[in-house]
TORKOL-4160 file (C-alpha; in steps of 0.2 Angstrom, whole numbers, padded with zeros to 4 digits, m for minus):
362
<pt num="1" X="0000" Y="0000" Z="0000"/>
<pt num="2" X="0006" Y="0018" Z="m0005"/>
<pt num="3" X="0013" Y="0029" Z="0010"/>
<pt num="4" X="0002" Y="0044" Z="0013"/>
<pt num="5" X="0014" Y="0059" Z="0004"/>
<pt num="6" X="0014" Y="0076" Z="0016"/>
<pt num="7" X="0022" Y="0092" Z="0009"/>
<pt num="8" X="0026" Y="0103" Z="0025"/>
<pt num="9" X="0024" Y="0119" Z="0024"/>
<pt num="10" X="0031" Y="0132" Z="0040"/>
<pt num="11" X="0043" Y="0144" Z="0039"/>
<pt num="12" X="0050" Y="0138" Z="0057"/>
<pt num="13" X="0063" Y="0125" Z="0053"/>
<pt num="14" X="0061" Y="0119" Z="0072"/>
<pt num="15" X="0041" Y="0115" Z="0068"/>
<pt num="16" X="0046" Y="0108" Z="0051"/>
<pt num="17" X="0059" Y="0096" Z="0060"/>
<pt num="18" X="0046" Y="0091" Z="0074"/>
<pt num="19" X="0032" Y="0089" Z="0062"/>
<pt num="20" X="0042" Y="0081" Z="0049"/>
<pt num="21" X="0047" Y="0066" Z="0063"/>
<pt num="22" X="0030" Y="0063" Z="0068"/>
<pt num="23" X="0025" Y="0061" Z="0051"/>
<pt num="24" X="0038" Y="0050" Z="0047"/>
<pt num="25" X="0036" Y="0038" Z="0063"/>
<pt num="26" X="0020" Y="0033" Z="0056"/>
<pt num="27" X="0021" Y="0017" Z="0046"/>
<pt num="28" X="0007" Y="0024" Z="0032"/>
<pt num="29" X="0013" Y="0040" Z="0029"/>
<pt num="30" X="0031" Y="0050" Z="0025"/>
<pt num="31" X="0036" Y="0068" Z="0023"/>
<pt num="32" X="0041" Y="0069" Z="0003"/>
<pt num="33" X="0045" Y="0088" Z="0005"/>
<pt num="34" X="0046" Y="0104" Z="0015"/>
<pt num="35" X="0045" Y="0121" Z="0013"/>
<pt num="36" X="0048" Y="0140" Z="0022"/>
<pt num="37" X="0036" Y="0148" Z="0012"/>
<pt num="38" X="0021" Y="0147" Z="m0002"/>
<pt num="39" X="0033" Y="0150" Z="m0013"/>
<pt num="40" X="0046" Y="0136" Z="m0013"/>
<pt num="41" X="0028" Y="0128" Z="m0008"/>
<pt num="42" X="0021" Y="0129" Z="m0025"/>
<pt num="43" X="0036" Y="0124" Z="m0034"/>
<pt num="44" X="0037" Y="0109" Z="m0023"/>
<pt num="45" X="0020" Y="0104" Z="m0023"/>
<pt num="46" X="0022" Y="0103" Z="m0045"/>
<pt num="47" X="0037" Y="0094" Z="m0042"/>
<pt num="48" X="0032" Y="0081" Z="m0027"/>
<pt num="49" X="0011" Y="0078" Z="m0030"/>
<pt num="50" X="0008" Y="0078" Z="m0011"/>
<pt num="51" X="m0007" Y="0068" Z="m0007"/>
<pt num="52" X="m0010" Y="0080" Z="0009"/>
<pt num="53" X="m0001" Y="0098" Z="0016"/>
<pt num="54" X="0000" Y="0106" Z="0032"/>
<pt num="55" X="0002" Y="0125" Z="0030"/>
<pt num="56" X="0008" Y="0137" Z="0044"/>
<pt num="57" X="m0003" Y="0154" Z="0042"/>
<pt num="58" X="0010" Y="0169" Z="0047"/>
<pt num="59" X="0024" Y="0167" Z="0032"/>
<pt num="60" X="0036" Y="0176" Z="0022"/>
<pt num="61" X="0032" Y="0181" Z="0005"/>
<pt num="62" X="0015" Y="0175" Z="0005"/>
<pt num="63" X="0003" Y="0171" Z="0019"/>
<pt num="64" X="m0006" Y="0155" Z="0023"/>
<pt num="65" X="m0023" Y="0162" Z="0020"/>
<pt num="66" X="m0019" Y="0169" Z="0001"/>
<pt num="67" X="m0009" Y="0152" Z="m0003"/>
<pt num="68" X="m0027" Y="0143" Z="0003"/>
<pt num="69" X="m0034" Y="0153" Z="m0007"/>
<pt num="70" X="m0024" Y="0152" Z="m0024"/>
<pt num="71" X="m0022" Y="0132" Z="m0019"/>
<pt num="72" X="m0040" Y="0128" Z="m0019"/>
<pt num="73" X="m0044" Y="0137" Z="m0034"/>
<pt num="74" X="m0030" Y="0130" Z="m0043"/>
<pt num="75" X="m0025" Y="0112" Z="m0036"/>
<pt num="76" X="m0038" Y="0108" Z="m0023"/>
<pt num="77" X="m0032" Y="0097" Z="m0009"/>
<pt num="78" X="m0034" Y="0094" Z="0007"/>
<pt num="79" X="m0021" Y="0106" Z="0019"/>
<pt num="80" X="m0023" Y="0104" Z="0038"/>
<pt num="81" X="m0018" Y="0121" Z="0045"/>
<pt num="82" X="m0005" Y="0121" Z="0059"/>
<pt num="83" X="m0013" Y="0138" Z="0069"/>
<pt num="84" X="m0006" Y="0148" Z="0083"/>
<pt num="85" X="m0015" Y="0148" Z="0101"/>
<pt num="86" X="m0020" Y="0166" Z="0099"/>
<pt num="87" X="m0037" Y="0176" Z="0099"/>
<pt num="88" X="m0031" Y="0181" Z="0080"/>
<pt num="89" X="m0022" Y="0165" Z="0076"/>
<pt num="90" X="m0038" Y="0157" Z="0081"/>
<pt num="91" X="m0050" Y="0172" Z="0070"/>
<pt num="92" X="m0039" Y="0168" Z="0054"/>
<pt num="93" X="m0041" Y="0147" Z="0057"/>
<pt num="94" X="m0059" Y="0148" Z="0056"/>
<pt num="95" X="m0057" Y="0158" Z="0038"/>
<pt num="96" X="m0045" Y="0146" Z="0032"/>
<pt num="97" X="m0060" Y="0131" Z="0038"/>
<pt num="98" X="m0072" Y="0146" Z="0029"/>
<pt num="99" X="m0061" Y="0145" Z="0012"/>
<pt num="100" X="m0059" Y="0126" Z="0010"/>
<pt num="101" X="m0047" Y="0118" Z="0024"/>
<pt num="102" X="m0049" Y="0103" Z="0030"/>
<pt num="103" X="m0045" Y="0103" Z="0049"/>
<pt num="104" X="m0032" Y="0111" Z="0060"/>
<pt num="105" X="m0020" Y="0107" Z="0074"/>
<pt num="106" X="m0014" Y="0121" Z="0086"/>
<pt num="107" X="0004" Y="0123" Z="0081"/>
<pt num="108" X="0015" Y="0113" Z="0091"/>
<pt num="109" X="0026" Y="0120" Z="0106"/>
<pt num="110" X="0043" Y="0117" Z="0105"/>
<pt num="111" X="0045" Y="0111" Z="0125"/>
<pt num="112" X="0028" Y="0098" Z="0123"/>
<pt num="113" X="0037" Y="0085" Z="0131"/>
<pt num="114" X="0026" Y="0074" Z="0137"/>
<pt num="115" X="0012" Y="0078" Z="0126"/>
<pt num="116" X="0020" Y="0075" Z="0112"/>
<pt num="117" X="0013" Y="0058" Z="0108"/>
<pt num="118" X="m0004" Y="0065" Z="0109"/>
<pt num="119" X="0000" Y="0079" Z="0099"/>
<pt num="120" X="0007" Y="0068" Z="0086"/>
<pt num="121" X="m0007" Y="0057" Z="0088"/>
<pt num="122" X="m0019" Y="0070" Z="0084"/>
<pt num="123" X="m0008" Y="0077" Z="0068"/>
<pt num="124" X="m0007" Y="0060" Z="0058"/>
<pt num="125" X="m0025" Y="0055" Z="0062"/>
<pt num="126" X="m0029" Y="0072" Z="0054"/>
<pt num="127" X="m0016" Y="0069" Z="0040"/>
<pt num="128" X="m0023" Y="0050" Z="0040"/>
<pt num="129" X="m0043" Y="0056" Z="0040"/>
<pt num="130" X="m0039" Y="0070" Z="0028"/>
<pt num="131" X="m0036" Y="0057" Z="0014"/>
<pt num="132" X="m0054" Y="0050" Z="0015"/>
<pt num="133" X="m0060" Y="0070" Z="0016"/>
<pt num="134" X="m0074" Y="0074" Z="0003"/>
<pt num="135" X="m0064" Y="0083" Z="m0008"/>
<pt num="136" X="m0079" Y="0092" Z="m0018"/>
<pt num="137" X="m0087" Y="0096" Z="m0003"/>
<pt num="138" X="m0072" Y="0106" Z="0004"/>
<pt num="139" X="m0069" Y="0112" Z="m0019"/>
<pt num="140" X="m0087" Y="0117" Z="m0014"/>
<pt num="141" X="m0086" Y="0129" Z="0001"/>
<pt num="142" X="m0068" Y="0137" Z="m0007"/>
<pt num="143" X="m0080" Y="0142" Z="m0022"/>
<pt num="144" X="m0092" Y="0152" Z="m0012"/>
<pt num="145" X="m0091" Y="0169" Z="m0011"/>
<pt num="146" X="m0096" Y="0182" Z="0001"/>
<pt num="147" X="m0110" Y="0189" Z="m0011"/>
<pt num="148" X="m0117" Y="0170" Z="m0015"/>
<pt num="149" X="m0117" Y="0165" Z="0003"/>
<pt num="150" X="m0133" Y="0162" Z="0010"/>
<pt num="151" X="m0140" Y="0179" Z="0023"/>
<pt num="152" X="m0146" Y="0176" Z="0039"/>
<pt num="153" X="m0164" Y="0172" Z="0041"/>
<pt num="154" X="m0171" Y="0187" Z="0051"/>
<pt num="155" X="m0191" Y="0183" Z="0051"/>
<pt num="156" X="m0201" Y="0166" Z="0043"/>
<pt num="157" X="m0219" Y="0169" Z="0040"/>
<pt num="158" X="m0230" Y="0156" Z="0049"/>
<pt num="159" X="m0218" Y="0150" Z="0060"/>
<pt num="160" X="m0221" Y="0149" Z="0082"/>
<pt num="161" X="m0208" Y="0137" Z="0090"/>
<pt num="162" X="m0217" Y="0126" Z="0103"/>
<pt num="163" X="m0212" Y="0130" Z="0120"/>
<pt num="164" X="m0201" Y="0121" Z="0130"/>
<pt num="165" X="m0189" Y="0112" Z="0113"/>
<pt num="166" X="m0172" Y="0115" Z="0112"/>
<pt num="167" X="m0160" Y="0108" Z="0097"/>
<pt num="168" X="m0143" Y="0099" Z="0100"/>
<pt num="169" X="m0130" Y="0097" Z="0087"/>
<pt num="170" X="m0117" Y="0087" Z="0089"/>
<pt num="171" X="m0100" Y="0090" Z="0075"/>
<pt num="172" X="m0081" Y="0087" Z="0073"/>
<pt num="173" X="m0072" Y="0089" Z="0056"/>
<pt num="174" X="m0081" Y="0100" Z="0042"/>
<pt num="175" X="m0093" Y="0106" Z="0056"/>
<pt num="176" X="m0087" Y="0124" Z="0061"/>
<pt num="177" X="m0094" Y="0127" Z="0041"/>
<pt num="178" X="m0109" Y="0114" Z="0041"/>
<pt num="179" X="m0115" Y="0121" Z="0059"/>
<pt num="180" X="m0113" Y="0140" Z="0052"/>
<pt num="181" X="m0124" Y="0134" Z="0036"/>
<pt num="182" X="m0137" Y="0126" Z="0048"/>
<pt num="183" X="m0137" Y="0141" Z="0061"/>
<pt num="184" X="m0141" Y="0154" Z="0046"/>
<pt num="185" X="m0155" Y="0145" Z="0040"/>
<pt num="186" X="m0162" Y="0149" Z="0057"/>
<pt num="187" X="m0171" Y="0163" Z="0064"/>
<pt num="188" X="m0170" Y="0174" Z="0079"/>
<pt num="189" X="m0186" Y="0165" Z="0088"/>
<pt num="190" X="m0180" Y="0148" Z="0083"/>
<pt num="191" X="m0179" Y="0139" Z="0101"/>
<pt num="192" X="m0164" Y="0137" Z="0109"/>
<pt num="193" X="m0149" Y="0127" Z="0101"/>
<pt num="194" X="m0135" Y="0119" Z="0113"/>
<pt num="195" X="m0121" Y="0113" Z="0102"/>
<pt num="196" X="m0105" Y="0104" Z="0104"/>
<pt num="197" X="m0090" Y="0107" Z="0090"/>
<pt num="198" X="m0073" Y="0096" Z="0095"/>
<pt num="199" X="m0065" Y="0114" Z="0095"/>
<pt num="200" X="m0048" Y="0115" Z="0107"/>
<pt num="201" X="m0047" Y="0127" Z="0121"/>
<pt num="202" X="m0045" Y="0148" Z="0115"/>
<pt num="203" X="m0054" Y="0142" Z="0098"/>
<pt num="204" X="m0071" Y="0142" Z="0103"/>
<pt num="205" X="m0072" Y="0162" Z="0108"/>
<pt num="206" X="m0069" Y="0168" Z="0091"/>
<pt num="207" X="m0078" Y="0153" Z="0084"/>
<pt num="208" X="m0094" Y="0159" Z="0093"/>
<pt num="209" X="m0092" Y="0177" Z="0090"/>
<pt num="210" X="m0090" Y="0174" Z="0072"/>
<pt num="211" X="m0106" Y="0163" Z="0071"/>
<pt num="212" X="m0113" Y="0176" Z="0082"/>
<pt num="213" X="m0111" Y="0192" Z="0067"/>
<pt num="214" X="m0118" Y="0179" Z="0053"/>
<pt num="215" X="m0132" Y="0174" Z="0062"/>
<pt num="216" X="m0148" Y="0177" Z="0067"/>
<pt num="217" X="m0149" Y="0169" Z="0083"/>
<pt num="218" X="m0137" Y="0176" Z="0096"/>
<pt num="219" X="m0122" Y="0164" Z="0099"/>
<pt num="220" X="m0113" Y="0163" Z="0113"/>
<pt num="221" X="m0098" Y="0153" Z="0121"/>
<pt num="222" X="m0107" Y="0143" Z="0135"/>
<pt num="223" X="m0103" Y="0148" Z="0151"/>
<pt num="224" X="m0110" Y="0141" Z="0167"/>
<pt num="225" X="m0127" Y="0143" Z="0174"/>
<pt num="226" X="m0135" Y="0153" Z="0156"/>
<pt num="227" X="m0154" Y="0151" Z="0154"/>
<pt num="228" X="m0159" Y="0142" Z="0139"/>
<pt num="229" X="m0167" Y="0157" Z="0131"/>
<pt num="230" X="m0175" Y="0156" Z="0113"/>
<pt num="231" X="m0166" Y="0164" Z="0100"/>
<pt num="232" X="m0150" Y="0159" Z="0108"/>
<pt num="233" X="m0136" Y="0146" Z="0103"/>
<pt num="234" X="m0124" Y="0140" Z="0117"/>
<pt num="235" X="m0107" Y="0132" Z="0109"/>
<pt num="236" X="m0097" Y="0121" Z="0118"/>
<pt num="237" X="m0080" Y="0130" Z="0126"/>
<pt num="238" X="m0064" Y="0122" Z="0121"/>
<pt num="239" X="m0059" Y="0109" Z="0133"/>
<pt num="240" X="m0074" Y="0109" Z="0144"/>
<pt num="241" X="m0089" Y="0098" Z="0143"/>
<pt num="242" X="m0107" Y="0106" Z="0139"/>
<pt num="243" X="m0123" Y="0101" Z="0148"/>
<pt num="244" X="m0140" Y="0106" Z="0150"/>
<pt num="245" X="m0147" Y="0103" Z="0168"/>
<pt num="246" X="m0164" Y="0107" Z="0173"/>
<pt num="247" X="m0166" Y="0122" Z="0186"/>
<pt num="248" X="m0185" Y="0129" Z="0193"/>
<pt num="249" X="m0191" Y="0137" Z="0180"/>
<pt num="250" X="m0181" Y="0130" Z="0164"/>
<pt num="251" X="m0165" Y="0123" Z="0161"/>
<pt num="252" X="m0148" Y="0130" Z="0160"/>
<pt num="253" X="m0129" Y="0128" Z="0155"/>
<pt num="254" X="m0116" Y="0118" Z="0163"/>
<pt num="255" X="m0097" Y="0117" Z="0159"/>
<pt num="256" X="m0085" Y="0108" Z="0168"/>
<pt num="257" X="m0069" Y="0096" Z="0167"/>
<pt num="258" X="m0073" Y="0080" Z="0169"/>
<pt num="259" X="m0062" Y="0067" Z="0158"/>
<pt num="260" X="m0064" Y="0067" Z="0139"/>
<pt num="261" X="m0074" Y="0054" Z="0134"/>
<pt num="262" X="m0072" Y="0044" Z="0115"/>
<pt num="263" X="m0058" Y="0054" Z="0117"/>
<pt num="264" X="m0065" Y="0070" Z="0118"/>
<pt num="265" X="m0067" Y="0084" Z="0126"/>
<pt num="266" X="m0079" Y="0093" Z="0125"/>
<pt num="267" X="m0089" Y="0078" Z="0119"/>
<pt num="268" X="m0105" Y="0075" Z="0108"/>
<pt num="269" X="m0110" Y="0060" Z="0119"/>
<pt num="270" X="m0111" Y="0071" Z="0135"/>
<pt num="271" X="m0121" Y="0084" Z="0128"/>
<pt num="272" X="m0134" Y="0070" Z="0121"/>
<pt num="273" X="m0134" Y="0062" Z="0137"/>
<pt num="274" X="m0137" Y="0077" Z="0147"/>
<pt num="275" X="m0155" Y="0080" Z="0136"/>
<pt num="276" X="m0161" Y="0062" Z="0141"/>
<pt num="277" X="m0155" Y="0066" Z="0158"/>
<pt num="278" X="m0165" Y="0081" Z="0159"/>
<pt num="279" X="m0180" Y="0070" Z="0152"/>
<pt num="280" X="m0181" Y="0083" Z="0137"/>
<pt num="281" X="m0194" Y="0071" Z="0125"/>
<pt num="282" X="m0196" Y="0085" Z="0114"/>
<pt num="283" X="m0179" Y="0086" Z="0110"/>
<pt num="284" X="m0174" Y="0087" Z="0090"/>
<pt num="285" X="m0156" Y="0082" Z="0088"/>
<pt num="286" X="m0143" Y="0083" Z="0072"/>
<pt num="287" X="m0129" Y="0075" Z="0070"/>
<pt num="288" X="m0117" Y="0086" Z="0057"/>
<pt num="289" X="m0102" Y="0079" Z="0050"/>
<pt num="290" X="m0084" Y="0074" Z="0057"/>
<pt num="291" X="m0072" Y="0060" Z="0061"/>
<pt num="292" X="m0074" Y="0045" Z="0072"/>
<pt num="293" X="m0090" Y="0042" Z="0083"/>
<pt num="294" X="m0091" Y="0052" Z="0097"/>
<pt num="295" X="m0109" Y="0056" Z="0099"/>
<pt num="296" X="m0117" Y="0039" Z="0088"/>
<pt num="297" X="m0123" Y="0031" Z="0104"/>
<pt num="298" X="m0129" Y="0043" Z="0114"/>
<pt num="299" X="m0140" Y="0048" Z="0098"/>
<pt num="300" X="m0148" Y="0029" Z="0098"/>
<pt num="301" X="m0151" Y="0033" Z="0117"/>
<pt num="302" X="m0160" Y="0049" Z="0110"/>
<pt num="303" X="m0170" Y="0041" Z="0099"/>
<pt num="304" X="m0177" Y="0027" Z="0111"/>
<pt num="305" X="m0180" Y="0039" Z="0121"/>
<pt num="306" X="m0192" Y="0048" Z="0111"/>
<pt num="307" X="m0182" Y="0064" Z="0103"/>
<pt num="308" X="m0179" Y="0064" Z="0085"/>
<pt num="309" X="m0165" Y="0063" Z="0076"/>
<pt num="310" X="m0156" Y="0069" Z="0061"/>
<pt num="311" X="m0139" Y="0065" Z="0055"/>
<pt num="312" X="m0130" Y="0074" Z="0040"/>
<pt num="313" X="m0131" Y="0063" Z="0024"/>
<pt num="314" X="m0112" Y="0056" Z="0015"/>
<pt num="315" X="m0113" Y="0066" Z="m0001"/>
<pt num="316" X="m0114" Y="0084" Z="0011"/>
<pt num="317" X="m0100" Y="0080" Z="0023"/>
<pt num="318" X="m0082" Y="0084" Z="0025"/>
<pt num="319" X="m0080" Y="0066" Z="0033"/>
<pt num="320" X="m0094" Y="0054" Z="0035"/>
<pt num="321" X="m0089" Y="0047" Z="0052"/>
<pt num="322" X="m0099" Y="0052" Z="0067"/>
<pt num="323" X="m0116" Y="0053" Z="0055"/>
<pt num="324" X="m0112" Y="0037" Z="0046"/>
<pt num="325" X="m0109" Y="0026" Z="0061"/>
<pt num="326" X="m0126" Y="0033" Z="0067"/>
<pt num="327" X="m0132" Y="0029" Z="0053"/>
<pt num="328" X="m0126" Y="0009" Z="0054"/>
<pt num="329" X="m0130" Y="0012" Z="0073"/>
<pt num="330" X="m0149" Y="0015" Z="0067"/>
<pt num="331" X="m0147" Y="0030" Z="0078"/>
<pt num="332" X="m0156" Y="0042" Z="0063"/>
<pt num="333" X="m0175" Y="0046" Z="0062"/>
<pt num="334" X="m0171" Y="0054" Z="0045"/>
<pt num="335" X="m0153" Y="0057" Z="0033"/>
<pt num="336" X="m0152" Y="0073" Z="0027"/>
<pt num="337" X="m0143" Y="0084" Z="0014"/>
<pt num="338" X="m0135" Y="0099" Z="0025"/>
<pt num="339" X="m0144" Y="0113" Z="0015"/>
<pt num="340" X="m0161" Y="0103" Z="0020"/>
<pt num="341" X="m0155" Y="0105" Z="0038"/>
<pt num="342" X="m0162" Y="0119" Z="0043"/>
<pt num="343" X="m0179" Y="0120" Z="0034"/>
<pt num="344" X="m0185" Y="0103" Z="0042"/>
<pt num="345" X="m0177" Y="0111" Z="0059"/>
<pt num="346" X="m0191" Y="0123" Z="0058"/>
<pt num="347" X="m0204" Y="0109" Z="0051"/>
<pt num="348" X="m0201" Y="0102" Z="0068"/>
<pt num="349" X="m0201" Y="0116" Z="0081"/>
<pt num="350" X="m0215" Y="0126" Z="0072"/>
<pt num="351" X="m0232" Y="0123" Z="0083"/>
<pt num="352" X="m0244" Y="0128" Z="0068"/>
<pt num="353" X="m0237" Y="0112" Z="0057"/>
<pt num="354" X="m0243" Y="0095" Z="0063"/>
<pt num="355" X="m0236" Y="0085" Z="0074"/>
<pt num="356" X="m0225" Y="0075" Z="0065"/>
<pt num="357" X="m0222" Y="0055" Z="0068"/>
<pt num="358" X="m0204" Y="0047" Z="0072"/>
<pt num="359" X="m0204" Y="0037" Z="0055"/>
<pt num="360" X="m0189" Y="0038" Z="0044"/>
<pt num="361" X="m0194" Y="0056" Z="0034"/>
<pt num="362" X="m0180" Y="0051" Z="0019"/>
């Protein structure tokens, strides 16, 4: 079997050294090139036909962002972006998710010690997954522009959401993009949305404010102890686990520490949980794409217990992991396309449409 071929690209020689030994540790995968720029980049990537690159945003001669740009207009690929673990670092990774990347790593510090075998173990499974990525999908969002972008939903005519439903959306890779698509499809009296993105920690602020000046609905980082309000989205915090807990006279927010679970925190599974916990019936849940499976379970759990459920559909996800084991699981009520999401979102909360049975919708 051919070996996954990386180019790396980061003006750092120190990054480009450590990165280029975890890549090469890996039995599947080997660093065929590396480069301090965009420039040599280019050159090398005629020369070496990567199968994958990581790209460093703050460069020489070019930056990351513009290279993206050019490189999914001209050779689309997958790139996972190696950000820094800053407020801006973290403001220009979502754009470079916005323009077509495939995932990100926070860029590595050069005293990990260790955590470097986690670390590495998160680079190669991004490197690894980012093979299987859909690669039209991510063609597809690199070719939207600001002006063909879907507005915000401000007002829909004969729509009253029922009191007392919230939403729960579960994502990982290819889900900042597919939640942001789902969110604007919503209006500003859509009820409540609790939603957990595998985001790492100092991510998730700029994350949420940036879903916050798209949107209709009012998005927030969840903190502790915020009243599940209509009109309101509450994104998991990087590094911290989100549940709903039921409090006199609603429910609220809950962040804390507790061990990652399926490897994650915070974790889809935990959040899903949480609604059964707080014997939400009403409860309508999505599951948007990503890798691995956190979450699948706890949406089968979901759907015995009465809420419905709606995972992402292959041909409209980044990576058919988390919604195609659900899918085997028999976790779904209904697949759907992710521009479908939204509509059916309001089909389900509106209380002037019929109530509508738990049988597979198509």
């Amino acid at each position: 079997m051919d070996k996954i071929k990386v180019l790396v690209v980061d003006d750092s020689m120190v990054i480009r050294q450590l990165l280029k030994q975890m890549i090469n540790a890996e039995p599947d995968m080997e660093v065929v090139g590396t480069a301090a720029d965009p420039i040599i980049a280019r050159d090398k990537i005629k020369q070496l036909n990567p199968d994958v690159i990581t790209l460093d945003i703050e460069m020489p001669r070019m930056d990351g962002i513009t290279f993206l740009r050019n490189l999914m207009r001209l050779r689309p690929m997958p790139v996972v972006m190696i950000s820094t673990l800053t407020e801006a670092g973290a403001a220009i990774t979502m754009e470079a998710l916005d323009i077509g990347a495939f995932d990100f790593v926070p860029k590595p510090k050069e005293n990990l010690g260790k955590g470097l075998e986690s670390y590495a173990a998160d680079v190669t499974a991004k490197l690894r997954a980012s093979i299987q990525a859909n690669l039209g999908e991510l063609e597809r969002r690199s070719k939207r522009s600001s002006s063909d972008r879907p507005k915000a939903i401000l007002k829909v005519t004969d729509y009253a959401p029922r009191a007392g439903q919230i939403i729960a959306i579960g994502a990982s890779t290819g889900g900042t993009e597919a939640i942001k698509d789902v969110l604007m499809g919503l209006p500003a009296n859509c009820p409540p949305v609790v939603i957990t993105q595998h985001i790492p920690e100092r991510f998730s602020a700029s994350y949420a404010a940036r879903m916050n000046s798209c949107c209709s609905m009012t998005v927030h980082e969840a903190e502790n102890n915020q009243k599940l309000m209509p009109g309101h989205a509450y994104i998991a915090r990087g590094g911290y686990h989100l549940t709903i807990k039921k409090v006199q006279g609603g429910y609220v927010t809950h962040i804390d520490e507790k061990p990652p679970v399926n490897r994650h925190r915070p974790s889809v599974e935990v959040l899903f949980d949480s609604v059964i916990a707080c014997g939400l019936k009403n409860t309508v849940a999505v599951m948007l794409t990503g890798m691995g499976a956190d979450g699948s379970e706890a949406m089968l759990r979901m759907k015995e217990f009465g809420c419905y459920t709606i995972i992402q559909d292959e041909n409209s996800s980044v990576v058919w992991g988390m919604p195609g084991v659900a899918f085997k699981l028999g976790a779904h009520c209904e697949v759907k396309a992710l521009h479908k999401i939204s509509k059916r979102l309001l089909d389900l909360t509106n209380r002037r449409t019929e109530k509508l049975s738990r049988k597979d919708a198509g």
